[in-house]
N, C-alpha and C positions, 0 to 999 in steps of 0.2 A: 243287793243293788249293784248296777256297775257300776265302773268307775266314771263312767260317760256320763254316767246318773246325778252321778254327785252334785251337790252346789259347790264345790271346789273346783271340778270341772265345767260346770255354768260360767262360774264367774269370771272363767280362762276365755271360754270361749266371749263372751262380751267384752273382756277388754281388748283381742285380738282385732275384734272392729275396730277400735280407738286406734290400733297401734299401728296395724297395718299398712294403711293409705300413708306416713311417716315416713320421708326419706332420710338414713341414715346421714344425710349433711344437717338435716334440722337437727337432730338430735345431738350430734357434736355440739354444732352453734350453741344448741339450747343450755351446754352444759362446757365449759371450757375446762373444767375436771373430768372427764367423760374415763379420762383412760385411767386415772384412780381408784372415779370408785367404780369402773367394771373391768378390776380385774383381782387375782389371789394368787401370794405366792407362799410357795411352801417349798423349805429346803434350798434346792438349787432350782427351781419349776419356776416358771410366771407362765400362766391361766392369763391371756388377755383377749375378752370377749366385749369389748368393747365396739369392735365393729357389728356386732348382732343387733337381729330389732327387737333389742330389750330396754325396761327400762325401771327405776328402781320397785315399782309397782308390780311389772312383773315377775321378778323374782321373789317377790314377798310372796303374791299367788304361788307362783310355782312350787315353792317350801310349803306352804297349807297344803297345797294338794301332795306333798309327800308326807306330809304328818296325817293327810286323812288316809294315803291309801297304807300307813301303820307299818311305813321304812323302818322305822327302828326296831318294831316286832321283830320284821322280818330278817332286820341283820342279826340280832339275837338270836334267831330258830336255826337262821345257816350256821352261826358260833358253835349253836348247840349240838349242833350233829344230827337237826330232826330231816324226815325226810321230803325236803322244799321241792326236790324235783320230781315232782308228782306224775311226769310221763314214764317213768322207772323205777319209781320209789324209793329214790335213794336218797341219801345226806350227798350234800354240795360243799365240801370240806377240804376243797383247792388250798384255803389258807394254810392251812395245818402241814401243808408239806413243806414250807416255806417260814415257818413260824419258831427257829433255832432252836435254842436250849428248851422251850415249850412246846416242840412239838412230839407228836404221838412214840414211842419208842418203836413202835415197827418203821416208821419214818426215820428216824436217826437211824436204826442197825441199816438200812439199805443206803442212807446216804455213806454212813462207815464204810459201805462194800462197794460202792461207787467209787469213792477216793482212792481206797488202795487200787483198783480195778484202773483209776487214769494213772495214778504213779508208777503202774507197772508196765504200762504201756509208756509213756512220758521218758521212765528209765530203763527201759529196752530190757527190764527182767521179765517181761512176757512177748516170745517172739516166734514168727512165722514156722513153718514146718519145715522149713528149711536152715531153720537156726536166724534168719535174718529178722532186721527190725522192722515194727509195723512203720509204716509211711502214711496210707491211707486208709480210711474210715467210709464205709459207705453205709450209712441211714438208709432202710427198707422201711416203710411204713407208708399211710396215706392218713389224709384228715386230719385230726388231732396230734399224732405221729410220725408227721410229715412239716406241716406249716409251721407251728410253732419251734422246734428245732432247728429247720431251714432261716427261717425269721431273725431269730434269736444268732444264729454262726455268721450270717454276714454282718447283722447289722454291731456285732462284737470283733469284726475284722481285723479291727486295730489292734486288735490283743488275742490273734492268732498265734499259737505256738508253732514256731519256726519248723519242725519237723515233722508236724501231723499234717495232713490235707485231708479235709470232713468233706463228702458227696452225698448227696441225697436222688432214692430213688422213689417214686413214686405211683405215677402210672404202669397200668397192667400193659400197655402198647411199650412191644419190645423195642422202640426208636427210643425209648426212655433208658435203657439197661444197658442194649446192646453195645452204644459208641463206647460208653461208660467202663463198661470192660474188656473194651478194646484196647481200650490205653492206661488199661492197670494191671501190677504184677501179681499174681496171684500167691506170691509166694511172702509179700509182703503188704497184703490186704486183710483189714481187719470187718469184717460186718455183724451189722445190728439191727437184728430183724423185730419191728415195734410191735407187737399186736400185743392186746391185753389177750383176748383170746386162743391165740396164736389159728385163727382160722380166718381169717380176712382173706378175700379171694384175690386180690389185688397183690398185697404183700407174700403171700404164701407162693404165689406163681413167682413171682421177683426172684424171693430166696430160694427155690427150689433152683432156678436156672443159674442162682450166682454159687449155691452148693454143686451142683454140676460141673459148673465154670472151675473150680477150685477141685473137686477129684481129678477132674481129667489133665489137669497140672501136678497134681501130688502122687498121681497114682494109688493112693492111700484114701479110704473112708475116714478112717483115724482123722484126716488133717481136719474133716471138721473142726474137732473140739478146738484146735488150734487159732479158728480162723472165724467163729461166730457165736454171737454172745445171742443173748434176748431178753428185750422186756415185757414180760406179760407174767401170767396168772396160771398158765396151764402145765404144769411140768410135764403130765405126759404127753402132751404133744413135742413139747421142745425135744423131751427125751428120744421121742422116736424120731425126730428131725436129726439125731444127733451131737443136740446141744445140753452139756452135761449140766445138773441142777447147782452147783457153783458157778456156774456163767450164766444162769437164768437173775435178772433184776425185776423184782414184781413190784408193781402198783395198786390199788384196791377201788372197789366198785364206788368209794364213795370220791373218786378222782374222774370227773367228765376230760372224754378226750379231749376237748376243745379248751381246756385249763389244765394240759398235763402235763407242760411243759417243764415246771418246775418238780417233778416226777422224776420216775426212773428216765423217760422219756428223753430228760435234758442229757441224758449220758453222752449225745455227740456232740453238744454244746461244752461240757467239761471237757468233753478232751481238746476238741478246738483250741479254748483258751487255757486249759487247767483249772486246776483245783482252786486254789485261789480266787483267780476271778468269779467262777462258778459261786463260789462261799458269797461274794458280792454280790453277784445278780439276784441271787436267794435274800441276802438283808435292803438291798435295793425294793423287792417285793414287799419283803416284809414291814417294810419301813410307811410304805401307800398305802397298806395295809390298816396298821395300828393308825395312819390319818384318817382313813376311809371310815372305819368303826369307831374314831373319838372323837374327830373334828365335828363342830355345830355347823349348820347347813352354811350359812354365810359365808364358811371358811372353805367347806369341802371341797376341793376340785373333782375326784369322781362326779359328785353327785350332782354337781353343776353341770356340769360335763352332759352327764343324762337328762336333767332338769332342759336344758338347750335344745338337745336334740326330739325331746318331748315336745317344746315349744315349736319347733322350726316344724315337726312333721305332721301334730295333731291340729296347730291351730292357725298358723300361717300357710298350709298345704303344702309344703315341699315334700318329694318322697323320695327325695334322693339326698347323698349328703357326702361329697367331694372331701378326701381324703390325702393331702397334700404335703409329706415330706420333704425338706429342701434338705434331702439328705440321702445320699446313693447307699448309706450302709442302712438306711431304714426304707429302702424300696420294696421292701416285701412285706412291710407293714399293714398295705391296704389288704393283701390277700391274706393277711393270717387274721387280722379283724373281720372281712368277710364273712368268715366262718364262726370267728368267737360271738358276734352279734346276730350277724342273720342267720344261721343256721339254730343259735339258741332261741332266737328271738321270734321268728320267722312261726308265729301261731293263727289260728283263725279262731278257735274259741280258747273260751276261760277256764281254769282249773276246775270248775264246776261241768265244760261241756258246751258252756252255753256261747251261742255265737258272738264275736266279737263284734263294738260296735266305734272302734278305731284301731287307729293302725298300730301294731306289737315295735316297728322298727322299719328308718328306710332302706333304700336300696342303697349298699355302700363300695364307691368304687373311689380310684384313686393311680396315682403314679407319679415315682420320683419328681421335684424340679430340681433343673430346668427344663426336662426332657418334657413335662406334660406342656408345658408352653407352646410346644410345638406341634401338639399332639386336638388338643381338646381345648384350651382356654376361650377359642373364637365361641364356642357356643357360650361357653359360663359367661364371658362378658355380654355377648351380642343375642344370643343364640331366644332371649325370651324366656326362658327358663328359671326357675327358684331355686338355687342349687347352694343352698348352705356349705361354705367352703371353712377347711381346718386347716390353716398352717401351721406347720411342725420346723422350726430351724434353732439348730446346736448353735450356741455362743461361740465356743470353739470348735474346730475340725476335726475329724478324726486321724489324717492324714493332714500338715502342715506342707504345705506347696506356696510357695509364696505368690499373691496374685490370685487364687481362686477362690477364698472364700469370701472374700470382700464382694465379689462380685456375683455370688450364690446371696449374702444377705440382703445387696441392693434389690436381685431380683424378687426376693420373697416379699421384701416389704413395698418394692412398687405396687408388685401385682395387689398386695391384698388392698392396700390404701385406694388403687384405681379401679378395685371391684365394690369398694367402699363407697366411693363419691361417684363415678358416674360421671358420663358427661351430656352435660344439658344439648338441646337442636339447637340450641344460639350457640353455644361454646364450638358445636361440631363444625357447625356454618362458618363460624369467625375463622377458625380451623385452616378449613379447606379454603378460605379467600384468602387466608393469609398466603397458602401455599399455591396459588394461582387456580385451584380448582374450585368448581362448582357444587354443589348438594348432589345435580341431577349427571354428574358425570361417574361418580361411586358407584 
């Protein structure tokens, strides 16, 4: 039966009549605890979804309907290593690389060979062909290989090590490559070309022109080995690339691109910040993690998270769902979740084949604030549209400048408050009289 079949999904869809026609001001009024009890925190996190058109009823539905479509099966079979992704047939075992002292020993020995591989760079015991020290780093990769490490280096900016500068290359269009090394020294350029397969038509043409770029400066083939690492799977190709099986970093089929970051993959992101932070980011993971797989639903933020955007897309209609950082080191947020949601998500039928009879996931877009302000908000607010909005803002800054954050949290919390409430044709009218204008002069 699908899941559209269900009486768990029946009885969504009937209370979504109920809830619907409900403006988010009643619901406040109706509840002057409104931001208690809808929201969870865990850790240093607060989950406030109080502005949603939820209400305790629907969340109860929404958890049945994750107990009936057998959530906890299914996090146990991805624990277990079976293979849930049935379009490839592999295990989805993203956790595991991120999971410390417990994780797989082919996992430790390459994060082993990652560490020493940043400190040797870090402390200039691994250095250009010319004896000099590496400066920059430039990421080859796309997709999985690409976003997620780009993602990850700015949005850890503030804890940029001082003498490394990480670039990322990605499109096959040489406007991507070219400026890029124009204005780097080849002789103290370090590159990292991501393919699991090492056959990506994109990344392969990149490397080939930046292995180019770096002969006809060394005059030396040799300076390869000097000058380019890799993470992939295929040793005979790197080898014949010229990149020695000691500077090959491998990952395994049961690592989907779009969750590899925490992989060999994150190798530009360690060096960025080091090893240390690196070790952070990985128990940061793993920390949502062990919440994700223990926490009871009432608690979960993941799975709220999802439960929400089930609600907003299947049964209030929204197929879009605004993506809102008030945070410049998380402005590439929206486009690395792009890929992690819709491209996973992004199905028309069921593991069985059979056609879908709702929607897998909406469309997700997003940009920095305050920039989007300026950019998109006239529709969200005015525009008529159902657009389920996420704000994202740090309690602290990542950069202390005195005067701009105060003024980042005012705007995040007007906007969402004033896309919250709305404003009535009387309030609009009162408005524009006050300020000597008419309805019919807007």
């Amino acid at each position: 039966m699908s899941l559209a079949d269900s009486p768990a999904w029946r009885d969504l869809t009937a209370h979504a009549e109920v809830l619907r026609p409900l403006h988010l001001r009643e619901l406040f009024a109706a509840d002057p605890e409104r931001f208690a009890n809808f929201s969870l925190r865990h850790g240093g996190l607060l989950l406030d979804f109080s502005k949603q058109r939820v209400g305790a009823e629907t969340l109860a539905l929404l958890r049945q309907f994750a107990t009936a479509a057998d959530l906890d099966g299914w996090k146990a079979r991805m624990v277990a290593g079976d293979p849930i992704n049935h379009t490839e047939d592999r295990a989805v075992r993203h956790m595991a690389l991120r999971s410390g002292d417990q994780a797989p020993a082919e996992v430790r020995a390459v994060l082993a060979r990652m560490q020493r591989f940043c400190e040797s760079i870090h402390t200039g015991r691994r250095r250009g062909f010319s004896g000099e020290r590496i400066s920059d780093v430039v990421n080859i990769g796309i997709g999985g290989s690409d976003l997620g490490p780009r993602m990850a280096v700015k949005a850890l900016a503030a804890w940029q090590q001082p003498d490394i500068n990480v670039h990322f290359v990605a499109n096959v269009d040489s406007a991507d490559i070219a400026p890029l090394l124009a204005r780097l020294n080849p002789r103290t350029t370090l590159f990292i070309v991501a393919s699991k397969t090492f056959t990506t038509l994109e990344t392969l043409t990149n490397a080939r022109t930046a292995r180019d770029w770096l002969v006809t400066a060394a005059g030396d083939p040799s300076a390869v080995a000097r000058h380019f690492v890799a993470l992939s799977t295929n040793l005979d190709a790197t080898w014949e690339f010229g990149i020695a099986a000691e500077n090959v970093f491998e990952f395994w089929d049961w690592v989907g691109g779009r969750f590899s970051l925490w992989s060999a993959i994150g190798l530009s992101v360690a060096l960025a910040v080091g090893w240390r932070h690196f070790e952070q980011f990985l128990a940061g993971a793993r920390a949502m993690d062990a919440h994700f797989l223990a926490a009871p639903a009432a608690e979960n933020l993941p799975l709220t998270l999802a439960l929400l955007t089930l609600w907003n897309t299947n049964f209030l209609g929204a197929d879009n769902r605004a993506l809102l950082p008030y945070s410049q080191s998380l402005a590439l947020l929206p486009r690395y979740l792009q890929q992690l949601e819709m491209e996973s998500n992004g199905k028309q039928v069921d593991r069985q084949g059979v056609p879908l009879q709702h929607a897998t996931a909406p469309v997700l877009w997003g940009e920095a604030g305050t920039n989007g302000q300026h950019a998109f908000y006239q529709l969200i607010h005015q525009g008529g549209r159902l657009v389920p909005c996420e704000f994202i803002v740090c309690r602290q800054p990542d950069f202390a400048l005195p005067d701009h954050h105060e003024k980042l949290l005012a705007n995040c919390f007007a906007q969402s408050e004033a896309l919250m409430r709305g404003k009535t044709l009387a309030e609009t009218t009162a408005e524009l009289a006050a300020s000597g204008m008419a309805a019919d002069q807007v």
